[in-house]
KEMITOR-730760 format. One record per residue (C-alpha): residue number from 1; residue in three letters; chain; x, y, z. Coordinates in nm, 2 decimals, decimal comma, padded with zeros to 4 digits. Layout:
BEGIN
+-----+-----+---+--------+--------+--------+
!   k !   r ! c !   east !  north !     up !
+-----+-----+---+--------+--------+--------+
! NUM ! ALA ! A !      X !      Y !      Z !
...
+-----+-----+---+--------+--------+--------+
REM end
This chain:
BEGIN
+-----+-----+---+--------+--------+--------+
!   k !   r ! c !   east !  north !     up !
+-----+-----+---+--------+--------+--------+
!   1 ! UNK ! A ! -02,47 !  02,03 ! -03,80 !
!   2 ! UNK ! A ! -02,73 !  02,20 ! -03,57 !
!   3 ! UNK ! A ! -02,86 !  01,84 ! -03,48 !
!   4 ! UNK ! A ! -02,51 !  01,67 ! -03,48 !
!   5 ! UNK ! A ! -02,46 !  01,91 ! -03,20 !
!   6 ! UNK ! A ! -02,78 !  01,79 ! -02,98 !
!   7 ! UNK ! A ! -02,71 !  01,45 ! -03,04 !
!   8 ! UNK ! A ! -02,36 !  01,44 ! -02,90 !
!   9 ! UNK ! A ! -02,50 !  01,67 ! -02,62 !
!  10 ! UNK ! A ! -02,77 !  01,37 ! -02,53 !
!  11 ! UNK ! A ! -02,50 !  01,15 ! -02,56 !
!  12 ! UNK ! A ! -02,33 !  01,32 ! -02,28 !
!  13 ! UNK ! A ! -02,64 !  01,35 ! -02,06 !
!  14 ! UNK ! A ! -02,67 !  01,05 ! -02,13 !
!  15 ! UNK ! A ! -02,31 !  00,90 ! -02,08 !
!  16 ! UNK ! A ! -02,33 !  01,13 ! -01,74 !
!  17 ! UNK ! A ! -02,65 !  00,98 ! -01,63 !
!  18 ! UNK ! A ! -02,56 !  00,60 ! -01,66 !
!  19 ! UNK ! A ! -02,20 !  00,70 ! -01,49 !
!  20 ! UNK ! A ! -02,38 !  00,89 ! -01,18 !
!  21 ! UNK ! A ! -02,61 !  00,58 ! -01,18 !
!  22 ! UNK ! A ! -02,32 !  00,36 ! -01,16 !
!  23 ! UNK ! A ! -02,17 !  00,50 ! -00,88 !
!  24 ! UNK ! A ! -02,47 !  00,50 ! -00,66 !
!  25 ! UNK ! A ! -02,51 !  00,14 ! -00,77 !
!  26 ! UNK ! A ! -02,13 !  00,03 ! -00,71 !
!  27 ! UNK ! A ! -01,95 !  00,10 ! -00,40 !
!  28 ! UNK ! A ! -01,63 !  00,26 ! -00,39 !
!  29 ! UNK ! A ! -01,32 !  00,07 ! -00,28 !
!  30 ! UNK ! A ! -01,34 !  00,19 !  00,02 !
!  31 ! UNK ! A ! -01,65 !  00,06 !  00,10 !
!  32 ! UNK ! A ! -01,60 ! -00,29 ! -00,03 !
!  33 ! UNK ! A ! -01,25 ! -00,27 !  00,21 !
!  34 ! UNK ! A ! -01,48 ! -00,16 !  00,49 !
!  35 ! UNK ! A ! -01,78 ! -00,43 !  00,45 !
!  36 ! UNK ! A ! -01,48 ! -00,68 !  00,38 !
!  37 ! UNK ! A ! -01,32 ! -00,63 !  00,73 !
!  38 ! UNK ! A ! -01,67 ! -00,56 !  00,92 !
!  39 ! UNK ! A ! -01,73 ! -00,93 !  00,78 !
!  40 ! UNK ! A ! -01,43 ! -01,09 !  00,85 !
!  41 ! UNK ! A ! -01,29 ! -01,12 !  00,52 !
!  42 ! UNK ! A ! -00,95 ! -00,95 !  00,65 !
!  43 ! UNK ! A ! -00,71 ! -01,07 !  00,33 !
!  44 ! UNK ! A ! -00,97 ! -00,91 !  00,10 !
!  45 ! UNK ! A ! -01,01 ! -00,59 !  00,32 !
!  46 ! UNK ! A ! -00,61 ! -00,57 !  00,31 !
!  47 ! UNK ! A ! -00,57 ! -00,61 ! -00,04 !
!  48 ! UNK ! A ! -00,81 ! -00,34 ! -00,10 !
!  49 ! UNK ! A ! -00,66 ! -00,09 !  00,15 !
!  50 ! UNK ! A ! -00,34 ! -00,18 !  00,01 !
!  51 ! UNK ! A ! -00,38 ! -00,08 ! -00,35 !
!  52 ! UNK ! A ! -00,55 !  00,22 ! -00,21 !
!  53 ! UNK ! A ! -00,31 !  00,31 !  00,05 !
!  54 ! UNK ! A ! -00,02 !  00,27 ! -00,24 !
!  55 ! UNK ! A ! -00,22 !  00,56 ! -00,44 !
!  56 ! UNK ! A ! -00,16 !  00,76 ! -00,10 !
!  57 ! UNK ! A ! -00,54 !  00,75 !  00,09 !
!  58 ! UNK ! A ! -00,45 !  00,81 !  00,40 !
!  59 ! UNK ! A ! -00,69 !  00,66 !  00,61 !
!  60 ! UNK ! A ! -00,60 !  00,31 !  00,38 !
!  61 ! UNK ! A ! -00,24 !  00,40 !  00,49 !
!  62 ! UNK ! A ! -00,37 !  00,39 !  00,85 !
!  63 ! UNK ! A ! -00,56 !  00,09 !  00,81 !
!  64 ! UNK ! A ! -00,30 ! -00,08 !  00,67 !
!  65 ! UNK ! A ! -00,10 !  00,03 !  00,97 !
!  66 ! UNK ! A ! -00,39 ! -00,10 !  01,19 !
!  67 ! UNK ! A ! -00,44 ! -00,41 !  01,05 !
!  68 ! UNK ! A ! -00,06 ! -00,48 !  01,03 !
!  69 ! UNK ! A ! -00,01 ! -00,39 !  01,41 !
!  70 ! UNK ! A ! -00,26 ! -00,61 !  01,54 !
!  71 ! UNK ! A ! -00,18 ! -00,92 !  01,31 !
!  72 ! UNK ! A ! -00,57 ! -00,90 !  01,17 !
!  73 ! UNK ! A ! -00,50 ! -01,05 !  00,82 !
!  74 ! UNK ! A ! -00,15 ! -01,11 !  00,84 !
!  75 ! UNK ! A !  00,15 ! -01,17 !  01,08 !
!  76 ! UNK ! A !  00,17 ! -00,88 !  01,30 !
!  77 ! UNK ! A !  00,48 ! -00,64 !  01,20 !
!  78 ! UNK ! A !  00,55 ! -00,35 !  01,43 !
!  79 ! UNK ! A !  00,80 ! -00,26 !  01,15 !
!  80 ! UNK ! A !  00,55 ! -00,30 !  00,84 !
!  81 ! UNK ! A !  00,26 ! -00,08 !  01,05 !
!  82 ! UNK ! A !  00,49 !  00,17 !  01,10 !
!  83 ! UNK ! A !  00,58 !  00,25 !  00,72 !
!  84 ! UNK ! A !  00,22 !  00,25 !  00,68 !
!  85 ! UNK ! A !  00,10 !  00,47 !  01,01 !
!  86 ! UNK ! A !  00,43 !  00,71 !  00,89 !
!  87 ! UNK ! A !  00,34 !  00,76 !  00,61 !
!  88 ! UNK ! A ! -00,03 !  00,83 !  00,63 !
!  89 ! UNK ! A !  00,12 !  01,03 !  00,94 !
!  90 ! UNK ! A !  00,28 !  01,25 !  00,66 !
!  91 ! UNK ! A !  00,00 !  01,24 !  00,48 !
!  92 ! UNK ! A ! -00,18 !  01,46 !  00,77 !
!  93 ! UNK ! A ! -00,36 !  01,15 !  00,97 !
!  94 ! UNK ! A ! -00,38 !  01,26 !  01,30 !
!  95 ! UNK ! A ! -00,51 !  00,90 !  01,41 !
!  96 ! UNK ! A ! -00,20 !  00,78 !  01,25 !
!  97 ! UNK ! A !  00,05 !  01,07 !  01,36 !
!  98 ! UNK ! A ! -00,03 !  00,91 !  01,71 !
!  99 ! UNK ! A !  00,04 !  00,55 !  01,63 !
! 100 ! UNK ! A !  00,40 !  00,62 !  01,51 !
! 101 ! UNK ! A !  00,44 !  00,87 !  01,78 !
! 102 ! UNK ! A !  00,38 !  00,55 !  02,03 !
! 103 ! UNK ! A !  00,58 !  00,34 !  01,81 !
! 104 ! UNK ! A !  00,86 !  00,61 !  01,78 !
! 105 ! UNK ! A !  00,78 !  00,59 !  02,22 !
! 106 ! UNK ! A !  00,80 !  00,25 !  02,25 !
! 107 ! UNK ! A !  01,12 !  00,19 !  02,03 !
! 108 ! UNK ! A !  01,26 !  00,45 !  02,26 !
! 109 ! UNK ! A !  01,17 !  00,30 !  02,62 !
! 110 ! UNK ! A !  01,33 ! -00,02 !  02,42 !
! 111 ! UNK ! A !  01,65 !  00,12 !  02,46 !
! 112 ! UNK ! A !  01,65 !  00,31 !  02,08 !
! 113 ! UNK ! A !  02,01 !  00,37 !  01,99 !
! 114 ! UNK ! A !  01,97 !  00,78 !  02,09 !
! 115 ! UNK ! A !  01,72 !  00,99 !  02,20 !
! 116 ! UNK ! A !  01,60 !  01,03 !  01,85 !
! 117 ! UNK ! A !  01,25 !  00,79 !  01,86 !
! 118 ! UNK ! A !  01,17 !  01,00 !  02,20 !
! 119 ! UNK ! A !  01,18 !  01,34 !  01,99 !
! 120 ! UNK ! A !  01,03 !  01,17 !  01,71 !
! 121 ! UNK ! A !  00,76 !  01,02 !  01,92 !
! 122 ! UNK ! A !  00,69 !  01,36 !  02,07 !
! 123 ! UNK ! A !  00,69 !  01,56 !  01,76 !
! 124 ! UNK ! A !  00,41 !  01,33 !  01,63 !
! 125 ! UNK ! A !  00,19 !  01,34 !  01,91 !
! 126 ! UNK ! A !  00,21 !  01,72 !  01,93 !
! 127 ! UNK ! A !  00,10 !  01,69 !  01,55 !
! 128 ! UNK ! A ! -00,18 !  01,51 !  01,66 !
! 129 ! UNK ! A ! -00,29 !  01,67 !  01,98 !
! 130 ! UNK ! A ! -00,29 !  01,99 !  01,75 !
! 131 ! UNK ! A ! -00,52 !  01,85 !  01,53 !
! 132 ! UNK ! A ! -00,77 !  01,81 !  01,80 !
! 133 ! UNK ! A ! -00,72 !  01,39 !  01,82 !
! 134 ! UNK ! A ! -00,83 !  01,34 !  02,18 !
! 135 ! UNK ! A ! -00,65 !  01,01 !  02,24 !
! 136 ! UNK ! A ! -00,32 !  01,22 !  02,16 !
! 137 ! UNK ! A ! -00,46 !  01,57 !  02,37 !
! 138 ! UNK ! A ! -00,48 !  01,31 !  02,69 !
! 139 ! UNK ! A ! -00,17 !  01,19 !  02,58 !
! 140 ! UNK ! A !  00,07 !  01,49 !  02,61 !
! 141 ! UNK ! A ! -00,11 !  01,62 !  02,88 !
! 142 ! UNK ! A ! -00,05 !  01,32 !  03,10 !
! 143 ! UNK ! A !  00,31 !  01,33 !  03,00 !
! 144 ! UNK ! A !  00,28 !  01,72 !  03,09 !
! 145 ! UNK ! A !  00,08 !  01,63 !  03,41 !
! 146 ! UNK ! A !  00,39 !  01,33 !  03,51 !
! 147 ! UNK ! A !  00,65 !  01,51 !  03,31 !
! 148 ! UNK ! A !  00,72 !  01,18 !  03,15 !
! 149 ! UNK ! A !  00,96 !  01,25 !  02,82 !
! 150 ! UNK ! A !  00,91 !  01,62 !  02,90 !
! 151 ! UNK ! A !  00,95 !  01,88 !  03,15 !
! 152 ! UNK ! A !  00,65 !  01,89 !  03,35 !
! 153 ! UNK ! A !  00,40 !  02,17 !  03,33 !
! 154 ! UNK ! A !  00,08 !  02,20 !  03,52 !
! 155 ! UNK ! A ! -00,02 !  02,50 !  03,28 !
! 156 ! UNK ! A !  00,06 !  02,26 !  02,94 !
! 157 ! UNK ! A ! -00,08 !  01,97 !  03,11 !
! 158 ! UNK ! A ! -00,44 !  02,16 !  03,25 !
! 159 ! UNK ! A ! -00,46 !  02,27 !  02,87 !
! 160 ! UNK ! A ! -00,42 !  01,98 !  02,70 !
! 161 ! UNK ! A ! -00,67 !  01,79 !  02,94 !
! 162 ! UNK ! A ! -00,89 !  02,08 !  02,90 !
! 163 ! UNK ! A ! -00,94 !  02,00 !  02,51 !
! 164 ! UNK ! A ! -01,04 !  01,65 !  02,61 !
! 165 ! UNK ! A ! -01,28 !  01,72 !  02,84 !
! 166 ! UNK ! A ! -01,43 !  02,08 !  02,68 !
! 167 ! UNK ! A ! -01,70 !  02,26 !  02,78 !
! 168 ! UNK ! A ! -01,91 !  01,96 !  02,93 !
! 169 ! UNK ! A ! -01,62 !  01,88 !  03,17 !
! 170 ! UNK ! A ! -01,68 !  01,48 !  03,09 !
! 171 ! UNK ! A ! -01,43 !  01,30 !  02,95 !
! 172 ! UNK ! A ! -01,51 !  01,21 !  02,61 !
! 173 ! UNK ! A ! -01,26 !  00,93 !  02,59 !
! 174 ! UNK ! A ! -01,18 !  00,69 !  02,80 !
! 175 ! UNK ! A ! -00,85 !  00,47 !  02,81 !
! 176 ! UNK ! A ! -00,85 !  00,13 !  02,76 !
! 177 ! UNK ! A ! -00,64 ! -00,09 !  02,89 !
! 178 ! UNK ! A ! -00,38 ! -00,15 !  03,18 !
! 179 ! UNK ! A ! -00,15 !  00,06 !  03,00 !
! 180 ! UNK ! A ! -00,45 !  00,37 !  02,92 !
! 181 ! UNK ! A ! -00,31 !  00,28 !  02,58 !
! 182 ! UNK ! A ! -00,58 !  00,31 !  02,29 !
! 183 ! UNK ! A ! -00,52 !  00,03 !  02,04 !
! 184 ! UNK ! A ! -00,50 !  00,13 !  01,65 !
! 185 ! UNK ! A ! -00,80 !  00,00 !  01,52 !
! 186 ! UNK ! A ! -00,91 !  00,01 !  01,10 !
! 187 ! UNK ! A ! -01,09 !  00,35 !  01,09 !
! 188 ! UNK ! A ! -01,37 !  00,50 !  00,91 !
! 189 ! UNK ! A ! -01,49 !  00,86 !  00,90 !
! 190 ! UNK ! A ! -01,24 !  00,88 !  01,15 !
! 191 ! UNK ! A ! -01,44 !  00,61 !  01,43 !
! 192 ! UNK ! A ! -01,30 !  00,27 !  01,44 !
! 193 ! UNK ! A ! -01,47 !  00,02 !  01,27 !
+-----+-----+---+--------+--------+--------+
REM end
């Protein structure tokens, strides 16, 4: 009995060993999603992200989102990106938070049946902003700053350019674009790919 119980404990040392040698040998999903799209292979990264993203990842979610907005892989669909952005936005994103706060914005500035996108849009980038995602912080405090979709306020404004700029007073993002409008990009760690 004593040395029934030693060999099923090898066993499991041994079980364990082989399955912690197997994951430093195979790369997770999300990995094999990420070196898909870095190589071009967007149908593969998509599928990938997409049977993540359905198990509620949230940065899948967002790439999904991505991916869908910018047509990489598939058609582009505003409307498809923004079930995925919402609900990784739900799922605490603050990357995606932002994109369906500028969707929720854009719908709105489309003539959006009430004013219900705008306070959408806004709710979502405050989300954001609050979580310390710089694209959003510049965001609301340029709409602070112009009071563009809120009432403006120099002291809201000067504090939510302050987070973006911190302690080094350099930006540390710049806009892109005509528009200063960053485009949603598949992430990792947070950076886009």
């Amino acid at each position: 009995m004593f040395k029934s119980a030693i060999r099923k404990s090898m066993l499991w040392a041994f079980v364990g060993l082989l399955a912690l040698y197997a994951v430093k040998q195979f790369p997770g999903r999300d990995q094999v999603a990420t070196s898909a799209y870095k190589n071009g292979e967007y149908a593969k990264a998509m599928k990938l992200w997409e049977k993540m993203a359905k198990n509620g990842d949230s940065v899948a979610q967002y790439n999904m989102g991505a991916l869908l907005k910018s047509g990489i892989g598939k058609a582009a669909s505003v409307d498809e990106a923004a079930k995925w952005f919402l609900k990784s936005a739900e799922n605490g994103n603050a990357a995606a938070q932002f994109e369906i706060g500028k969707i929720y914005e854009a719908e709105a500035a489309a003539g959006g049946a009430s004013g219900l996108p705008a306070a959408r849009a806004l709710i979502w980038i405050k989300k954001s902003a609050e979580q310390g995602y710089e694209p959003a912080e510049t965001d609301l405090g340029l709409k602070y700053l112009s009071g563009t979709g809120v009432d403006q306020n120099a002291e809201r404004a000067t504090y939510w350019l302050s987070q973006v700029i911190g302690a080094s007073r350099e930006p540390k993002v710049m806009l892109g674009g005509a528009d200063g409008v960053l485009a949603a990009l598949p992430c990792e760690n947070g950076k886009p790919l």
